[in-house]
TORLUMVO-665296 format. One record per residue: residue in one letter; z, x, y of N, C-alpha, C, O in turn. Coordinates in pm, whole numbers, plus 50000, padded with zeros to 5 digits. Example, Ala and Ser with C-alpha at 12.3 -4.5 7.8 and 13.67 -1.06 7.14 Angstrom:
BEGIN
a507805131949431507805123049550507805132049670508465142449668s507085128549775507145136749894507875129050003508045134150114
END
This chain:
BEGIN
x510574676650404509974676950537510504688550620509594694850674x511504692350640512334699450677511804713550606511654723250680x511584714550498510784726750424509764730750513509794739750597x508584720650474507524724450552507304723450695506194723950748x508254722250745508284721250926509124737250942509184744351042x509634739250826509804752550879508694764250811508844775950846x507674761050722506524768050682505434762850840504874771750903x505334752950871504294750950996505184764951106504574775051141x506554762551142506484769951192506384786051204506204792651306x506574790651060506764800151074505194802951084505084814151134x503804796851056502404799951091502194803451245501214809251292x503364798551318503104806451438503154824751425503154830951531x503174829851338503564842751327501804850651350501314861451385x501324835151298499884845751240498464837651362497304834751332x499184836151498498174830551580497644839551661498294849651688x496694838051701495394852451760496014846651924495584837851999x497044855151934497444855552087497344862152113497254862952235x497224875252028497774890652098499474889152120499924898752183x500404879852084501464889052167502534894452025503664898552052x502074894051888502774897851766502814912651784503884918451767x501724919251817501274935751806502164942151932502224954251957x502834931752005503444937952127504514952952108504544963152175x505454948051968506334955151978506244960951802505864955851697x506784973351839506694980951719507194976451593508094968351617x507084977251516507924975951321508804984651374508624994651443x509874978851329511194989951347511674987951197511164980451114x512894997251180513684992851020515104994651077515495004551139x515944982151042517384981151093518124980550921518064970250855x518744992150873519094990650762518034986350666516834988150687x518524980650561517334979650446516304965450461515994957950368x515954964350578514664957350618514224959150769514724964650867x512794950250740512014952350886512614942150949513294932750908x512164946451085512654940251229511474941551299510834951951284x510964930451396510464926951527510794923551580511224912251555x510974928951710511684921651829512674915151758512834902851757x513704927451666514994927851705514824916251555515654920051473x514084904751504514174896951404513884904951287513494916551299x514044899251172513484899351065511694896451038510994886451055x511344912450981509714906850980509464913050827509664924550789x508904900350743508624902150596507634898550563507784886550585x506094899950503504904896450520503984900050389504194908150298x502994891850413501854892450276501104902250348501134901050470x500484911150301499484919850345498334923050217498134916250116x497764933850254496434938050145495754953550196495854960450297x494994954750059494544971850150492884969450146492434963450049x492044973850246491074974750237490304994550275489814999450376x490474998250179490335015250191489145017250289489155026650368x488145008550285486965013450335486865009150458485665008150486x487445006650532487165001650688486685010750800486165006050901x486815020950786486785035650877484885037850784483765037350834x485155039250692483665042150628482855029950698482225031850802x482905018150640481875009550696481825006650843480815002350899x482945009150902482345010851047481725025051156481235024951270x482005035251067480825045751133479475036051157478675040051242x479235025751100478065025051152477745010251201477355000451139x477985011751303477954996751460477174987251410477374976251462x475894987851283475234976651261476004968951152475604957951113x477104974951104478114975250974479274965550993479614958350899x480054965051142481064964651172481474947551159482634943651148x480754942251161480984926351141481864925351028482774917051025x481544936750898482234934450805484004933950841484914926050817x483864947050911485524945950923486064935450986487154930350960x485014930851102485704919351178485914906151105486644897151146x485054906050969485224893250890486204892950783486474882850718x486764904950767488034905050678488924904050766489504893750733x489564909050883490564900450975490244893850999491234888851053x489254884851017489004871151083489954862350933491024856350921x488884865750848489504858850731491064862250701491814852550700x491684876250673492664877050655494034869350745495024864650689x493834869550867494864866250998494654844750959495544836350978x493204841950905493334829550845493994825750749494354814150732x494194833450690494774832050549496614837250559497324838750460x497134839450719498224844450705498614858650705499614862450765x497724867850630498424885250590497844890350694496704889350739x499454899950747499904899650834499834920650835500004928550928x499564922550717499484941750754498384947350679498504941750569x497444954550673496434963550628496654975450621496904981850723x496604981250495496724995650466495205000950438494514995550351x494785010550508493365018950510493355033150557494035037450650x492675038750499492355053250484491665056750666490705053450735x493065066450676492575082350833492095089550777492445100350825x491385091150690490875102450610489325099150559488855088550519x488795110350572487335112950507487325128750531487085133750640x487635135850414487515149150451486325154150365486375154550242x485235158050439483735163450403483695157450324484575152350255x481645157050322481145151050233480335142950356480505145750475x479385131950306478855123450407480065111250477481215108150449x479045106850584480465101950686481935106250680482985100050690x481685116650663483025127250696483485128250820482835132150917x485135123350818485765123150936485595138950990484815144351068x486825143950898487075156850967485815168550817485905170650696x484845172450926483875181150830483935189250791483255192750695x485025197850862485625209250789486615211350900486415207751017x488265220650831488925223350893489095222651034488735233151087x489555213051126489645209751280488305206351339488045205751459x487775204851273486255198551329485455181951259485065178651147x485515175151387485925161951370483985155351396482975161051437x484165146051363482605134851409483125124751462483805116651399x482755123951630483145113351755482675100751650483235090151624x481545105951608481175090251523482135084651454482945077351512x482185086351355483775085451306484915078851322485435068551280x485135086951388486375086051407486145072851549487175066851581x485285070451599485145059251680485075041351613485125029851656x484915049751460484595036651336486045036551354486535026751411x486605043751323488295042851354489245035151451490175027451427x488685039951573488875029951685488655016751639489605009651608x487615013251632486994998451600488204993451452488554981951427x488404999551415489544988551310490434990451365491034980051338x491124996251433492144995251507492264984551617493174976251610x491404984351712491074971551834490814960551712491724952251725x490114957551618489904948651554491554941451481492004930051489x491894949451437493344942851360493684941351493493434929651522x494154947751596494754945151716494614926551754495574918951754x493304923051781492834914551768493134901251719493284890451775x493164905151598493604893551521495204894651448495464889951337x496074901151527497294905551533497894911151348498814908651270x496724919351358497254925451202497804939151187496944947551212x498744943351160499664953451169498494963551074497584958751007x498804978651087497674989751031499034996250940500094999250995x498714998050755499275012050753498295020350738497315015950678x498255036350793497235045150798497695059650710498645067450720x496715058850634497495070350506496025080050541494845076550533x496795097350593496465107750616495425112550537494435116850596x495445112650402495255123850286494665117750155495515109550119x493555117650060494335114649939494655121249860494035131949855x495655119449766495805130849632494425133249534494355143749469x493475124449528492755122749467491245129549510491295133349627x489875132249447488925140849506487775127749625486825129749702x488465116249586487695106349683488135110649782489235115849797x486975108249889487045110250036487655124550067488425126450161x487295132949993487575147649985489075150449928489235153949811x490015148950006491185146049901491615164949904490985174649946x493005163449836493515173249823492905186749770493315198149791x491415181149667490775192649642490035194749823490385204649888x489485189149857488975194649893489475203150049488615209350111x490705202650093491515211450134491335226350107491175236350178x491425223649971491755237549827490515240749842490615253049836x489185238149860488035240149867487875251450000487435262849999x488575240850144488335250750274488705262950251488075273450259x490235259550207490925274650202490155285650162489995295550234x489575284250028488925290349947487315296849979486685306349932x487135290650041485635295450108485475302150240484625310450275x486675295850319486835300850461487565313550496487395322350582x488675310950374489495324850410489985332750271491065338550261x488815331850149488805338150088489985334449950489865337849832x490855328050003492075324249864491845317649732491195308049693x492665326949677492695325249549493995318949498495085324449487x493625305049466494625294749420495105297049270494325296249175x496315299549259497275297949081496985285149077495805282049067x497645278449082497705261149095496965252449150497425242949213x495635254949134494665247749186495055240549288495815245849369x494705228949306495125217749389496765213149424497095208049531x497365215049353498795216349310499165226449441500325225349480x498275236849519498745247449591498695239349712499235243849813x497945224549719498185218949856499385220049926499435222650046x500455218049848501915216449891502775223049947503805219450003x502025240149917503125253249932502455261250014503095267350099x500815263450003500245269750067499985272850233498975265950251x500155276050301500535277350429499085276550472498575269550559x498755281950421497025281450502496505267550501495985263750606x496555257950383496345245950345497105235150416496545225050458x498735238250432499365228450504499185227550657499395216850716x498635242650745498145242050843497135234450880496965229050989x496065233850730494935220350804495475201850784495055191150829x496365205150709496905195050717497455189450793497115177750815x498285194050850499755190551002497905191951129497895183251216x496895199651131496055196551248495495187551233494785186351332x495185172851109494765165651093495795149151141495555138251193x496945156451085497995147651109498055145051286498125134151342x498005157751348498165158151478496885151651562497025142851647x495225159151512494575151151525494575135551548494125132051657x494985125951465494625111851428496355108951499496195097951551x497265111351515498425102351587498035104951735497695094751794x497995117151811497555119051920496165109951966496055104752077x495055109051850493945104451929493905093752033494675085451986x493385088252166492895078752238491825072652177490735078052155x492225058552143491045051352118490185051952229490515054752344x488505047852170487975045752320487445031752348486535028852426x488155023552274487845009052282489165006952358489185002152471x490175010352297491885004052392492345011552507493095007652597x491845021752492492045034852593494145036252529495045042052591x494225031752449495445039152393495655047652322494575048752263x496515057252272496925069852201497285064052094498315057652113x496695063051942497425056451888499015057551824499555049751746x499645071651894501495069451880501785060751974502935056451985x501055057852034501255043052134501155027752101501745018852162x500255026151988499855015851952500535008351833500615012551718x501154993051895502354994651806501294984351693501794980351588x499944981151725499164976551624499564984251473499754978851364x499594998551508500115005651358501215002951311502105001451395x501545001551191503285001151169504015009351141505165011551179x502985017251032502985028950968501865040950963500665040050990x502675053150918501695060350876502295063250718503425059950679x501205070350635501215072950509500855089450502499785092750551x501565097950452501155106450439500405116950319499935128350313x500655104650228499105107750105499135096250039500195090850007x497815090850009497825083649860498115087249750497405094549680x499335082049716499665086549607499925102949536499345106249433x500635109749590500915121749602501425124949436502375118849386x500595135749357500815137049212501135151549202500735157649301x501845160749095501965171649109501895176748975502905173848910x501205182048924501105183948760501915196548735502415198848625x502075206048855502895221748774503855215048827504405226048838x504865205348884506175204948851506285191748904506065187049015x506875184548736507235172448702508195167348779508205156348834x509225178148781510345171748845510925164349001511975158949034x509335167949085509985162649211509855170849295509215169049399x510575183649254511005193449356509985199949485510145200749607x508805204449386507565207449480507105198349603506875204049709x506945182749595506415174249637507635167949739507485163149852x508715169449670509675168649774510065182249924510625180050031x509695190649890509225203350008508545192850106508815187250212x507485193250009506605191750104506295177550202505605174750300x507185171050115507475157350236508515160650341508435156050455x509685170150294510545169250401510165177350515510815175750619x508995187950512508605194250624507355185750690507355185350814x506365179350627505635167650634506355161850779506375165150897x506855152250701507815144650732508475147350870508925138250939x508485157050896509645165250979508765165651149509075162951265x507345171451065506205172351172505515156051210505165152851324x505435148651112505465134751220506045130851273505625124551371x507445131751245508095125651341508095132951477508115126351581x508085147651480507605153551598506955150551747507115152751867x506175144251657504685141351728504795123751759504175118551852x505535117251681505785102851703506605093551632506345087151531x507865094051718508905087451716508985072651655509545069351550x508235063951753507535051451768507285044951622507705033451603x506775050051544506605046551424506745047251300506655059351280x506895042451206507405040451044506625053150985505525057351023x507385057850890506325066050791507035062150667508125056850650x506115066350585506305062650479505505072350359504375075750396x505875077150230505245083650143503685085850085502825094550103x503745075250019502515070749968503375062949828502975051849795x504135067049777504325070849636504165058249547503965047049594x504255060549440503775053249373504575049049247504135044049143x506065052849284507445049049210507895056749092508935054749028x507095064649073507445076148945508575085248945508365095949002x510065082848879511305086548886510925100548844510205102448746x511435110948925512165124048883513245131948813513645124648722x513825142048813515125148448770516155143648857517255146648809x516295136348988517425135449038518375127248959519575130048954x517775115648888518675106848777517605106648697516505101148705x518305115948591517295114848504517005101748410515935098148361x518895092848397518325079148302517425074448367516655068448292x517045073948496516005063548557514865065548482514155056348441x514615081048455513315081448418512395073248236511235073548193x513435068348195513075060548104512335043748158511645035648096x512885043848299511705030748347510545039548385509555032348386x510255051048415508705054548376507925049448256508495047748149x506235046148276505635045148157505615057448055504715059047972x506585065048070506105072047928505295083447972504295086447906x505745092648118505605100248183505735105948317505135099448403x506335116048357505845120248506504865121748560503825124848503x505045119048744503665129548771504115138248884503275142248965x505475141648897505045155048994506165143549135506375148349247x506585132249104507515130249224508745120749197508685112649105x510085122149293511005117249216510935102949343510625105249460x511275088749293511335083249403512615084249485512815080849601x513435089949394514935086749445514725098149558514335093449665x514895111549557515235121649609513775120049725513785120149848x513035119049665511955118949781512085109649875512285115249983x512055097249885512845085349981513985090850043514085088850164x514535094850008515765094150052515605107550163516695111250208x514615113650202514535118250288514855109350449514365098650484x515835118250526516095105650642514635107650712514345095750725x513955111950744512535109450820511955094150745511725084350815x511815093950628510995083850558511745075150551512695074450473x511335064950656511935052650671511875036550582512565026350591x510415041250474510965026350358510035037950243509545048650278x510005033650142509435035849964508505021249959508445009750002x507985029449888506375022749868506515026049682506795036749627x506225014049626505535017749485504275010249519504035004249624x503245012149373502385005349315502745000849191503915000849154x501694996349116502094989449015500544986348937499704978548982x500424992748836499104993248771499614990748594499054999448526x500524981048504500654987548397499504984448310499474991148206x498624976648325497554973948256496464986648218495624987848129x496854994548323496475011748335497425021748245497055027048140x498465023048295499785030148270500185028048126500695037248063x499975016348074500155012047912498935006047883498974994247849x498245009647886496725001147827496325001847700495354995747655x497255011347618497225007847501498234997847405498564998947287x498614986047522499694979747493499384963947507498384960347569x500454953047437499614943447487500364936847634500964942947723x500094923047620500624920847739502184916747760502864916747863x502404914347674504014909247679504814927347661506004928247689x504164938047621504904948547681504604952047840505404956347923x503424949247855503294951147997504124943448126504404948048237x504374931848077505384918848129506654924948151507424925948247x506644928948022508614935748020508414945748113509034946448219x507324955948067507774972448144507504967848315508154975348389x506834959148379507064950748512508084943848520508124942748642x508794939348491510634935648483511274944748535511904945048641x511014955848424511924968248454511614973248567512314971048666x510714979248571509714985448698510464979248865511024984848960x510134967048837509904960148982511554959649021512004964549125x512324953248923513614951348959514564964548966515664964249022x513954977948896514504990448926514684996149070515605000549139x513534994149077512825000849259513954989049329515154991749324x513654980849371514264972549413515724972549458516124972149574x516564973049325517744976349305518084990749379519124991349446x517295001449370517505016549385517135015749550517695024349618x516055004049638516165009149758516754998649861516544998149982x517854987049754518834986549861520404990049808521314984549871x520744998149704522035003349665521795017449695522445019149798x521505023149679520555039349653520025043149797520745046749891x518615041649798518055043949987518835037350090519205042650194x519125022450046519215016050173518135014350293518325011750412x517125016350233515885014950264515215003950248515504999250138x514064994150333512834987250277512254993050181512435005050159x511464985350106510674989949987509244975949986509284963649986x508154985549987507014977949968506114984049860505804994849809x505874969849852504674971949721503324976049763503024967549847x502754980749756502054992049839500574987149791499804983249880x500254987149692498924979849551499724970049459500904968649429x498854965549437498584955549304497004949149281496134947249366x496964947549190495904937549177495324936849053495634946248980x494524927749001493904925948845492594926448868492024920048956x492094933648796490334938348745489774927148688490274918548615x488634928548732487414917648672486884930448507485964926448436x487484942548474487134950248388488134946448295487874950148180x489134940548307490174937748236489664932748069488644926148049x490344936047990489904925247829490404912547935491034912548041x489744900947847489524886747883489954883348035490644873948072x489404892848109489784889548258488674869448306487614866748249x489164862148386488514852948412489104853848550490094860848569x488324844648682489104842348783490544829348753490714822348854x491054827448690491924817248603493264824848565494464821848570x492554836148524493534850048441494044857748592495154862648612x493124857348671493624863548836494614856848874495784860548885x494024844248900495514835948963495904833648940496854831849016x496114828548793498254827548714498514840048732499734841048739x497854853548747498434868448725499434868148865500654869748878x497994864448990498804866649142499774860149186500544864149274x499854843049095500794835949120501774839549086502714838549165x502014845248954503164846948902503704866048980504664872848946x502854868649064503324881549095503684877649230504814882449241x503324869949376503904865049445504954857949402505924863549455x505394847549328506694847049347508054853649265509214850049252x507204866349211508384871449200508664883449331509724889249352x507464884649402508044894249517508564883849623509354887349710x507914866249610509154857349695510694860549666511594865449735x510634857249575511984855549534512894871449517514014871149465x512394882649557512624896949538513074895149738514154897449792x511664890049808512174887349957513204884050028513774888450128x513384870649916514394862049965516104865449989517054862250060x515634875849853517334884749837517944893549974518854901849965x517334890250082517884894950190516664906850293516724912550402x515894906050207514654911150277514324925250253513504930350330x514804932150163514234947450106513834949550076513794961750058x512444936849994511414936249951510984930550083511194918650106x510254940050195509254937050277508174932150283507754927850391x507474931650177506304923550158505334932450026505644942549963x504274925350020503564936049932501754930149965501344919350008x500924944449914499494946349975498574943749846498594952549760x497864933949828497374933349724495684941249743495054942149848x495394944649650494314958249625493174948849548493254944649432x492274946849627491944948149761491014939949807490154934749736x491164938049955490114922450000488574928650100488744937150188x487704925150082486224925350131485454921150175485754909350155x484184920650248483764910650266482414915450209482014926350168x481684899550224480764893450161479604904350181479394909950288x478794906750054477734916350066478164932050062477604941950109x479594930249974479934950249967479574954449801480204962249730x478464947249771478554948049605478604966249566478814970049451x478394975349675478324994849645479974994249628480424999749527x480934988049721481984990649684482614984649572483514990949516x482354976049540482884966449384483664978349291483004987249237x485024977549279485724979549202486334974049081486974980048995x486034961649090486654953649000488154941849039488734932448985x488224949349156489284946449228489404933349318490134923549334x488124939649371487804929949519488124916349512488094909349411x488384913449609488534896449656487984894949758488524901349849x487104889149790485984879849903486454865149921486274855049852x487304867950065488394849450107487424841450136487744829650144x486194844250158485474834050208484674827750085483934818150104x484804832049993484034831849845484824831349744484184827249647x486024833649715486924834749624488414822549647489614825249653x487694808949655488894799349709489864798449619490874793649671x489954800049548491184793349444491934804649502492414802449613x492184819749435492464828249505493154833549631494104840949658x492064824749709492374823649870493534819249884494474826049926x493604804349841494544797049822495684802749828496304802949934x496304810049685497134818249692497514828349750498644833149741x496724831949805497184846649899497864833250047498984835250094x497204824050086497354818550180498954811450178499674808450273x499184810350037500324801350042501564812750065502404812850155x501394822249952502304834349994502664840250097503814844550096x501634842850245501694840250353502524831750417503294835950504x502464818850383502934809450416504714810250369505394807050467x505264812350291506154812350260506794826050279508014827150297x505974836350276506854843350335506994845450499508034851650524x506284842250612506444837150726507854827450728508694827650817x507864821350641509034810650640510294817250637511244815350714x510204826450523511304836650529511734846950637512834851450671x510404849150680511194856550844511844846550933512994848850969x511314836850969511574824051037513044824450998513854828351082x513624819350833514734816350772516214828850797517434827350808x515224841750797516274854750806516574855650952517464863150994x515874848351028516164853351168516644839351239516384839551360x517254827451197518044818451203519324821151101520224812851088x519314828851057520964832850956520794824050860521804823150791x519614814550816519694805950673519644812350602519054823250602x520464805650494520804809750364519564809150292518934798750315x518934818450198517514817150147517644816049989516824811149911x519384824349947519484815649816518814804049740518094802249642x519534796049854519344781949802517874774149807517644762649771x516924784049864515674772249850515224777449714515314788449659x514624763849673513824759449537511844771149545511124776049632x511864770349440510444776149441509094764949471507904765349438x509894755149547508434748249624508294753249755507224751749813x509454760449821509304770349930507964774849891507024770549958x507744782049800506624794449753505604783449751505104781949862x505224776749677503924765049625503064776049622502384779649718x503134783349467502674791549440501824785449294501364793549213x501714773049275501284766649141500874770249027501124782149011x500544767448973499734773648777501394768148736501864778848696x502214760748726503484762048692503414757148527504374756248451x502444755148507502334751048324502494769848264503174776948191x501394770148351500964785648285501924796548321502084807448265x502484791848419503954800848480504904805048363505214816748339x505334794048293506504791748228506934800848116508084800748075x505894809748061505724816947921506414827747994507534831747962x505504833648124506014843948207507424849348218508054859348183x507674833748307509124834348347510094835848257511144841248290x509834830148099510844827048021510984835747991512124838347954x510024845847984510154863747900510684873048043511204883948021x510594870248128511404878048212513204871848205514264878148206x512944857648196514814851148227515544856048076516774856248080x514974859547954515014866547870515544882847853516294888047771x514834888047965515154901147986516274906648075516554918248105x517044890648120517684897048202517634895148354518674895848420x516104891948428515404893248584515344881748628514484878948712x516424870348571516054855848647516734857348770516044854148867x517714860648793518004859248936517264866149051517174860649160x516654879949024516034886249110514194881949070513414880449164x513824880648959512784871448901511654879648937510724875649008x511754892348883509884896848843509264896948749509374903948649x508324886548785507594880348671506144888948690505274889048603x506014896248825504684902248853504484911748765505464916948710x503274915548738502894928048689501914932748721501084924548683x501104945348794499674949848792498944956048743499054957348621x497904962448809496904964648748496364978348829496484977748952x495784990448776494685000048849494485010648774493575013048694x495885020048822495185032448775495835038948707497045037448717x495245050248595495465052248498496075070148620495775073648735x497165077648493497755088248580496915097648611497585105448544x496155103548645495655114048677494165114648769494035120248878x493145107548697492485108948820491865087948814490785082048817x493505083448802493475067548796492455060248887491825049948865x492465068048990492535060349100491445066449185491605072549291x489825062649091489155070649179488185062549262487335054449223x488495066249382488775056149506487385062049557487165074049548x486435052949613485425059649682485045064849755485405062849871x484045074849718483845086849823482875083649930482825072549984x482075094249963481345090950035479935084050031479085089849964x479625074050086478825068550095478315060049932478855063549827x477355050349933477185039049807477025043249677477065034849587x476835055649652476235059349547477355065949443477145071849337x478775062549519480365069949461480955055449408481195046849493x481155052849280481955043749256483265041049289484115049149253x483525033149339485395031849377485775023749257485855011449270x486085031249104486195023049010487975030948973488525040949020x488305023348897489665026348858489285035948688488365032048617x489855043848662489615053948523490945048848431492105048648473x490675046348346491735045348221492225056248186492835054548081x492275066448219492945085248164494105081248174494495075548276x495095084248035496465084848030496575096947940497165096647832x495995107147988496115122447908496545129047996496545140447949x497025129648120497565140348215498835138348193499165126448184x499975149448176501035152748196502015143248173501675131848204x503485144948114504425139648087505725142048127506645134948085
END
């Protein structure tokens, strides 16, 4: 009783008062803080929110994934500041913006506001969706004549290129909504910013390039706004700074180190993903099980001995493209991947939470990735995202009364499938990961152009690519 009177209460976290969004995400040592407490949370990413609301007859959608999400508990949204050319293009070319737009922008912003859901907002992508780092390499090239060695790879060094970059950055923190009439470095609705999806570097494996270019990055947001979290993008791929680490890679680089790059003091937590169903797909599942052991409890370990940093799980999620995917195969997958980021939480809170990839609403069949989850349509599912919520609310509640979180049992979580749990767990308590207990593993994208995220408008698949031929 006493359990769940402290899960009822901690659901006060997720009530449509407006007064959660009051005060900023801060990071006090290696976790989050609100108002000065402990704040640890279920979240999810929905990339397309800025796209489907350019257009006002559209916008219900977004309002029905926070309606639903803030029901269900998750408590932060990660979505794309970015559409660079192409149709519904934010910024259409170099410093030249569409009020339209970017007013779709506004509207998810007042909307999470709303239903008190924290924003992370990622700048850029590495990828050619939503224009993406090529197409940077594109302006340069047409506008002022350059001739790129390193193709896309020249995003990082090129001065002409990083200039439209830092005016985009400056662009979107400076803007005034015109729904809140706030600036959003004002708006502590954001928590974060992101300054690429997933940032990859193929002419140099080791880090070094990509690390430049975060610490001057880096250097210029904070410039411009104090107020708020930033964070990488990255996507946990060890570098040359320790090189044993790099044997918990799948069996390649791409161009960033997590150690040395985090550990920039501007970048205030590390972000992985987690795709091995991608990353080893020529493997079965009990290697994929293990290399998520390793994976999850590495990062982990490295950003509270190492950074001393938060660390969030940034993606996850399982494909309906999967061999023998069922909705059955989803939720022993999610169950068993919430409570191992419970029980990763519980260890004192450096596992901040994690964003599962990705939730929608009803009638987006152009965006269908394979990914999607629809809460109003997808109950079993629901369920689980709802309970994880639930328990981890409990855990802020628990960290910010000084309880000991050791000691609770995994009915804290009531994360169920526990028949189907057991194979999981036993091959992780096997490996070594029972006390810290990652039993999760995910799902997406393959290295190189994994993660091809949709472009503009219905006719661009946002499908995930199996390519494991780029770079090592």
């Amino acid at each position: 009783m006493i359990l769940y009177a402290l899960v009822v209460l901690g659901l006060g976290i997720f009530s449509k008062n407006g007064s959660a969004n009051k005060d900023f995400v801060k990071v006090r040592g290696s976790h989050f803080v609100v108002n000065g407490s402990p704040f640890v949370f279920n979240g999810f990413n929905s990339y397309w929110m800025m796209n489907v609301a350019t257009d006002p007859t559209q916008r219900y959608k977004v309002t029905q994934v926070f309606r639903d999400a803030s029901a269900a508990g998750l408590s932060v949204c990660r979505t794309w500041a970015f559409a660079d050319g192409g149709d519904k293009a934010l910024q259409i070319s170099p410093g030249s913006y569409d009020e339209r737009v970017f007013e779709g922008l506004d509207f998810v912003i007042s909307e999470a506001r709303k239903y008190n859901i924290r924003l992370v907002l990622s700048f850029v992508n590495n990828y050619n969706d939503f224009g993406g780092r090529g197409q940077y390499i594109q302006w340069a090239t047409n506008s002022a004549g350059i001739q790129f060695i390193n193709g896309n790879d020249d995003f990082y060094t090129h001065h002409v290129v990083k200039a439209y970059y830092r005016n985009h950055v400056q662009r979107v923190i400076t803007r005034v909504n015109t729904i809140t009439r706030t600036a959003y470095r004002d708006d502590s609705t954001i928590m974060a910013w992101e300054l690429m999806n997933e940032p990859r570097c193929q002419v140099d494996y080791s880090g070094n390039t990509i690390n430049g270019w975060v610490k001057e990055m880096a250097v210029y947001v904070k410039s411009l706004d104090m107020k708020h979290l930033l964070e990488i993008g990255m996507e946990g791929f060890y570098g040359d700074t320790m090189p044993n680490k790099k044997q918990i890679n799948p069996g390649y680089q791409v161009g960033t180190d997590f150690i040395s790059n985090n550990l920039i003091k501007e970048i205030d937590f590390a972000t992985i993903h987690a795709y091995p169903d991608i990353w080893l797909s020529g493997q079965n599942e009990e290697a994929q099980m293990a290399f998520m052991g390793k994976w999850m409890r590495s990062h982990f370990m490295d950003a509270k001995t190492i950074l001393k940093k938060p660390i969030v799980i940034a993606e996850f999620g399982k494909s309906s493209k999967d061999p023998g995917y069922s909705t059955n195969a989803r939720d022993l997958y999610m169950a068993t991947m919430y409570k191992a980021i419970y029980r990763f939480a519980r260890n004192g809170g450096t596992l901040g939470g994690a964003l599962v990839w990705q939730i929608m609403a009803q009638d987006m069949q152009s965006y269908n990735d394979g990914y999607q989850i629809v809460l109003a349509q997808d109950q079993s599912t629901g369920n689980l995202i709802t309970q994880q919520s639930h328990a981890m609310a409990t855990l802020s509640r628990l960290f910010g009364t000084g309880t000991q979180t050791h000691s609770l049992n995994d009915k804290a979580h009531g994360t169920g499938h526990k028949s189907h749990t057991h194979h999981w767990q036993h091959h992780f308590n096997n490996n070594r990961y029972h006390h810290h207990a990652h039993r999760g593993f995910t799902i997406k994208h393959a290295h190189h152009l994994h993660h091809v995220k949709k472009k503009h408008g219905h006719d661009h698949f946002h499908g995930k690519t199996r390519n494991n031929n780029e770079g090592h």
